[in-house]
N, C-alpha and C positions, 0 to 999 in steps of 0.2 A: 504494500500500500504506500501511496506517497511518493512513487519512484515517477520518474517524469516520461510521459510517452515516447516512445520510437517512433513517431509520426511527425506529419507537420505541426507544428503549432498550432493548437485550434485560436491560440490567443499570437497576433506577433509584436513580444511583450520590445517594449523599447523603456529603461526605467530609468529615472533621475532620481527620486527620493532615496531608492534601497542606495542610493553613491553618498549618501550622505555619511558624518560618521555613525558610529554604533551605539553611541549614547542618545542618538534620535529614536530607537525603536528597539525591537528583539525579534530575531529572527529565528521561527520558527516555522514549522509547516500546519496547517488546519490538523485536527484530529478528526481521523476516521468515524464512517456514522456506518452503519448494518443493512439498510438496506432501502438506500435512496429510491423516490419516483419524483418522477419530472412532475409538479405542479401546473406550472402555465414557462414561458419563454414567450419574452417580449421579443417578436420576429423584425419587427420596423424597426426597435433600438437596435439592436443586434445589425440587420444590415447597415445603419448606419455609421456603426463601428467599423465597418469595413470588414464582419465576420460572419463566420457560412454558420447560418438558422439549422442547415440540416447537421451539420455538424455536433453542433452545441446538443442536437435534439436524439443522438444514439446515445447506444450507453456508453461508449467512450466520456462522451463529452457530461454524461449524466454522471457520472464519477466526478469530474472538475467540479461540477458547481457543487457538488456535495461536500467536497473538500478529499476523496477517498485517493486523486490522483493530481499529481500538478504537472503541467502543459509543459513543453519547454520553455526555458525561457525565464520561469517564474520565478521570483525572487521574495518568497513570502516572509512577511513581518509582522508586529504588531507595534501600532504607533505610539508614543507616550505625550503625553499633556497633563497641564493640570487646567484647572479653573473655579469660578465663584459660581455654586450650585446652589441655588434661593438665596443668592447673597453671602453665602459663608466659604471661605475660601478652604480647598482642598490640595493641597501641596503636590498630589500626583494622580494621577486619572491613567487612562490611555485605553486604548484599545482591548476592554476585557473580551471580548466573541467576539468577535472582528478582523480578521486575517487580509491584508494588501496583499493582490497574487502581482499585480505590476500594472506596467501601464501602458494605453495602446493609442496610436491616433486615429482620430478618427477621419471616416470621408470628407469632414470640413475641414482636417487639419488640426485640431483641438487638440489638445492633449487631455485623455482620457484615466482616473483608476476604476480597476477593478477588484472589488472587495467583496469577500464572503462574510455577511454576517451573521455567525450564529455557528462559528467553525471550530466552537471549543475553548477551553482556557488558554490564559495566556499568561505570563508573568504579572497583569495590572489585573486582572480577572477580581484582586480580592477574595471576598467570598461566593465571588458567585460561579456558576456554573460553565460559561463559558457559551452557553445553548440558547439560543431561539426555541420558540414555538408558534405553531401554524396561527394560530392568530394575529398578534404580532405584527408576522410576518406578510400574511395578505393585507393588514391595515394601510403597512407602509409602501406596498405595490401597488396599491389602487387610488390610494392619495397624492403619492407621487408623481405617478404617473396623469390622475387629475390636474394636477398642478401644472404639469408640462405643456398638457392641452390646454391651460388659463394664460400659458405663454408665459409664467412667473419662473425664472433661477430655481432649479430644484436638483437634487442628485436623483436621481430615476434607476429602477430596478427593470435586473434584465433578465431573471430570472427566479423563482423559489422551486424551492425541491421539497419533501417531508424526506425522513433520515430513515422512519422506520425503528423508531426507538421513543418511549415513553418520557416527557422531562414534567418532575414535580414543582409546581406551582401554588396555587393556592388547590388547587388538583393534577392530574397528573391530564398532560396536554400531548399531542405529538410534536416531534419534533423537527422542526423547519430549519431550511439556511435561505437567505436571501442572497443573491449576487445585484450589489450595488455600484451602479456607476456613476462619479464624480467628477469634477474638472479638478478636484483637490479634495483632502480631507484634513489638510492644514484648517487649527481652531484658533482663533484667537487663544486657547486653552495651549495652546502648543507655544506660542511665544512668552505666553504668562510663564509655563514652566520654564523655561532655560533663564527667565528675568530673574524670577521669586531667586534660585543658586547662585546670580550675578557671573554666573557662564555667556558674558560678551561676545566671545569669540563664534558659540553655539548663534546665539540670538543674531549676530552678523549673518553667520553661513545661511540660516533659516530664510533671512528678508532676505538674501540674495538668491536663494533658492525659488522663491515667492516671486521676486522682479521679473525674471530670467522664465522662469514657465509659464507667468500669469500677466505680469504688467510688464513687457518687455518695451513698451514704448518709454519710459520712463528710465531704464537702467541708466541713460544718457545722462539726464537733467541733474543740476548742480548738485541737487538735495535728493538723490533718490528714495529716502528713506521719509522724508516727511510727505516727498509726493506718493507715497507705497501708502503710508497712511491718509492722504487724502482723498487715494482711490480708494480704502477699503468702504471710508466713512460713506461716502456721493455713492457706493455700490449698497450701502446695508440701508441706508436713505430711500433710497429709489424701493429695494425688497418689501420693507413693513409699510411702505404707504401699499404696495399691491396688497401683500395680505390683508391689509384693511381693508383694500377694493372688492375682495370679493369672500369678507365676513371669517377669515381663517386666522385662528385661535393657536399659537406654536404647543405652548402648554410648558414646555422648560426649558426656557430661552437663556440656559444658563450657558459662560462664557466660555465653557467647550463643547457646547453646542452650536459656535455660532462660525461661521466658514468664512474664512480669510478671501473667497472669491463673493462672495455672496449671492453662494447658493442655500436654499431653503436644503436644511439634514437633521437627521435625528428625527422621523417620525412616531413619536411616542405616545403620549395620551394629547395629541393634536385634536384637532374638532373643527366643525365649520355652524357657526350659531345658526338656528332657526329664527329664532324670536330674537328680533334683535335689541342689545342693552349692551353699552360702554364695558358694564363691570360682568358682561359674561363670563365664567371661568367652566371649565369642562375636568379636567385634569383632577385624577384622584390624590394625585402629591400636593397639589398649590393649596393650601390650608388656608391662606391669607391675600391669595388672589394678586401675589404677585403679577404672575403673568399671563390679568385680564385682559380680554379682549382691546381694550381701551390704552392699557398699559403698557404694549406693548414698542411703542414708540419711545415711550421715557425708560424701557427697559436697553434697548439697544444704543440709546443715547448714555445710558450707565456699564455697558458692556465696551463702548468703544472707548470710554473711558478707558477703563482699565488696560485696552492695549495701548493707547497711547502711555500710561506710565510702563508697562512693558519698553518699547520702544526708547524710552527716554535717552540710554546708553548711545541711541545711534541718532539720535536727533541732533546733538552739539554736546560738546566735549565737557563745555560747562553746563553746569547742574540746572541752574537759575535759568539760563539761556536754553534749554532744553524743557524746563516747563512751561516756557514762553509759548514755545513751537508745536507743541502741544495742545497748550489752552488755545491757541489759536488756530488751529486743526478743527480740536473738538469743536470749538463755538461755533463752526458753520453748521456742523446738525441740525438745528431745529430749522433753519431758514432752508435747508437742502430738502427735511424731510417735508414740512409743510407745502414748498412747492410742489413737488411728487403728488403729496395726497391732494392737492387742489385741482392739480390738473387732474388728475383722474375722475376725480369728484365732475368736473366737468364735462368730460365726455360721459359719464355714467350719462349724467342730467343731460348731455344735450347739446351743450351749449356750444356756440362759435366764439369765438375771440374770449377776451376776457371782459370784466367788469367787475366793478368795485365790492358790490352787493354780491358774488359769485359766493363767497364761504359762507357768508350769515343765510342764506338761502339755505344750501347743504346742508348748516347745522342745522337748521331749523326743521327741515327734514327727520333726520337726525333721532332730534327730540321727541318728534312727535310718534315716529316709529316707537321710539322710546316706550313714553306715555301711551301709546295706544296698543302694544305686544303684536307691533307688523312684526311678519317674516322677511326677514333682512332682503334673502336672493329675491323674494317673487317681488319683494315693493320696486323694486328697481325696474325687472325684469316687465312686468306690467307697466312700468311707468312708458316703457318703449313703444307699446302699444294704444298708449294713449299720447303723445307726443303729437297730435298732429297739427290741423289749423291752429293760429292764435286763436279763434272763434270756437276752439272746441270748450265744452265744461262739463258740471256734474253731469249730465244728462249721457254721456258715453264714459262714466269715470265709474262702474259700478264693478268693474272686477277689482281695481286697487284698494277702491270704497271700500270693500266688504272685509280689506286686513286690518283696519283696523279696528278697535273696541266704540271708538264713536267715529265716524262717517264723517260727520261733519265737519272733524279737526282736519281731513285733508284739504277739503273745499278752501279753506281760507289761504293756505300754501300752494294748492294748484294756481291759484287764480293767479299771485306772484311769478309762481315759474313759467307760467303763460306766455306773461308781459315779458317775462327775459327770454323767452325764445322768438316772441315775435320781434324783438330788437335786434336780430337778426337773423330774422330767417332765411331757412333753406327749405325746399322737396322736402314734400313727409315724407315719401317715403326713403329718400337719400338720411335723413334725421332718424328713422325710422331704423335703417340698417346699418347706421354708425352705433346708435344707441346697442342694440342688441348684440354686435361684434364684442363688446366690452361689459353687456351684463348675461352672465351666464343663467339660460334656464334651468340645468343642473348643475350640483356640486356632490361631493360624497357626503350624501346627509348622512346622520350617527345611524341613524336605524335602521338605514339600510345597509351602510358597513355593517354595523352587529350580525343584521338578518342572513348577509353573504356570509361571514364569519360562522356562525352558528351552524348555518347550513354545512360550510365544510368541513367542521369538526364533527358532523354526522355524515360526511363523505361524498357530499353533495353539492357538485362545484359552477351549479347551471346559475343560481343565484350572484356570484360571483362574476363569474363570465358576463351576465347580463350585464351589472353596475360597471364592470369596466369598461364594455362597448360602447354602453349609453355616455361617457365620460371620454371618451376620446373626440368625441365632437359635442363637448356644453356648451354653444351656443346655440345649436341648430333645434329648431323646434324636432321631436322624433314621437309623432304619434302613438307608435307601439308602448313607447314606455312611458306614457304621460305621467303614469304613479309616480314616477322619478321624481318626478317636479317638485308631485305634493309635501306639504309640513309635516311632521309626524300626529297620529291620533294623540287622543291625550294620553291614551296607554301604552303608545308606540315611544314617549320620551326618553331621549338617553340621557343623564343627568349628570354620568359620568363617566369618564374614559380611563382606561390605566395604563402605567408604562410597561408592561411586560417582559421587565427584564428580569 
């Protein structure tokens, strides 16, 4: 087991990280599982990588993702980080079930990793097992892959397998591995580590590591290291206004959770609100609502924090002059992310150009959802459908009408957003189909992840299949599955999600 095939390469691994030194990771191979079966294989990722679908889909290739054999080529590790998890700083993290097999480029030229999660201990493993389980594991492939199709930064799964082996939980689960694909799995939790030891020389090698495969336009400029951080901040800016855009909840947006490229990683007790409210929390860990729906903006504006005191070392040589450069990094956040979320907020609404009234509008919106337990996706999603003439009113407004608790709180804000589209309008139906590109009719509601989930833990993977199809194109209106759409019954609520590690 573990011995690398005599064949082509089903992966052709090209690696820069495994070149780094040894104190970045531990090199190990995945631990063998008894008796893999292929789940699902994302076949469109996978060609995009520039690798054969049929390949990956024999039992050759069902070996690899199980972790039972490694491809040639592979250089497999486990990464080390630390970070602040609810705020309380943890000295050393890394990769406990999570095996880097290397890394590939893809058709676009990208530079791609490839990681099995749920491939056994590791030396950072701690207490834990080292294992995934099938739920889990389809959480984070259907989300993700939603995600992809919302056109948001995500790391995307290109494969799950079950092992064929029983892992205890709070019962005993099957057991899954995910093969997860990355532009990096560098964490801001990974510069934190090499700072917190005042290992300079580590923390240099790392942002040069980082420049060179991610921000390579920058390696030039005078200061490549405060421009390294400038890109991380205007990239994690841009991220949480989208998840705002369309109602997603991270759930532990903690600082090794959060991707030096900024991409959305860590699918854990994630969620996408129904009824929407600012202080939504989903996540069976958040006790205090850290990392509410609402919250989530002042959370990454405290997480970049922290890399920027990371980074300090390589900002300027003096100390003083180095929190300068920093503070003045950081302080563009709120003006970065707020742009992000307005503009969105504007195409959601409709609108052309800008105007002054553009955010009191939105919020006001907003509130009223609030105050009235609308459903966050359909109030949008319906709002596209009624967008038309300046001359339209309550009289065609009775599908939005009816989300909220009183009716009549929307009439007095339609009327507003009326007059700001008719100040510049366009073709309804040109208004009509910008609107709807940007507000999705579905998203992975909770209940219907659980109901796929449940269904496959009873061996029944048609439920699953369904939510993912229907999720590869959320904008497109798709008659067959209109349930998709709908909110959960009042018995159908999910009220909380877990991390299943």
């Amino acid at each position: 087991m573990n011995a690398p095939l005599r064949a082509d390469p089903f992966f052709p691994f090209d690696n820069t990280f495994a070149r780094l030194p040894e104190r970045f990771f531990a090199r190990l191979p995945p631990t063998s599982v008894p008796a893999p079966r292929l789940i699902r294989l994302n076949h469109s990722l996978v060609r995009q990588l520039g690798l054969d679908p049929d390949a990956l889909a024999s039992q050759e290739g069902l070996e690899i993702l199980a972790g039972n054999r490694l491809p040639v080529g592979a250089e497999p590790l486990a990464m080390v980080y630390a970070g602040h998890q609810f705020g309380s700083w943890v000295p050393q993290l890394g990769d406990g079930r999570a095996i880097l097999l290397g890394e590939v480029i893809g058709r676009n030229s990208v530079r791609y990793d490839i990681q099995l999660k749920g491939a056994g201990r590791t030396p950072f493993s701690r207490m834990g097992d080292g294992r995934a389980v099938l739920g889990p594991v389809l959480r984070e492939y259907v989300v993700s892959e939603a995600m992809a199709a919302f056109g948001i930064p995500t790391t995307r799964a290109a494969a799950a397998v079950t092992t064929g082996e029983q892992i205890m939980r709070e019962r005993l689960l099957p057991g899954a591995v995910l093969t997860r694909v990355a532009q990096s799995h560098v964490r801001v939790g990974t510069f934190q580590f090499f700072a917190a030891r005042g290992d300079v020389e580590a923390l240099r090698i790392l942002a040069d590591h980082v420049i060179a495969r991610h921000y390579p336009a920058i390696a030039d400029t005078e200061r490549p290291y405060r421009a390294l951080y400038d890109a991380v901040i205007a990239r994690q800016a841009d991220l949480v206004a989208r998840w705002l855009h369309i109602g997603f909840i991270h759930g532990v947006m903690n600082t090794d959770n959060m991707s030096i490229v900024g991409e959305t990683i860590d699918y854990g007790p994630c969620a996408f609100m129904d009824t929407y409210h600012p202080e939504t929390v989903y996540s069976s860990i958040d006790h205090m609502g850290r990392y509410a729906y609402g919250n989530q903006p002042r959370i990454a504006h405290w997480n970049l924090s922290c890399l920027g005191q990371a980074l300090l070392p390589l900002l300027d040589k003096d100390g003083e002059a180095a929190v300068r450069e920093a503070q003045e990094a950081i302080g563009l956040f709120p003006s970065l992310f707020d742009d992000a979320w307005l503009r969105g907020l504007r195409h959601k609404l409709g609108f052309l150009g800008e105007q002054e009234g553009d955010l009191a509008l939105a919020q006001g919106l907003l509130n009223l959802m609030a105050e009235n337990h609308a459903d966050f996706t359909l109030t949008f999603r319906r709002l596209c459908d009624v967008a038309g003439a300046a001359g339209a009113g309550p009289e065609v407004d009775g599908p939005i009408r009816s989300l909220f608790d009183n009716p009549a709180n929307f009439d007095g804000w339609a009327a507003g957003w009326r007059r700001r589209l008719s100040a510049k309008p366009r073709g309804e139906e040109e208004r009509r189909a910008a609107m709807r590109a940007v507000n999705p009719a579905f998203i992975p509601r909770n209940h219907l992840v659980e109901e796929a989930i449940n269904a496959a833990l009873d061996g029944d993977l048609n439920p699953f299949d369904n939510l993912l199809a229907v999720l590869t194109a959320p904008y497109e209106d798709q008659p067959a599955f209109a349930r998709y759409a709908d909110p959960p019954r009042q018995d159908q609520v999910v009220r909380q999600t877990f991390c299943g590690t």
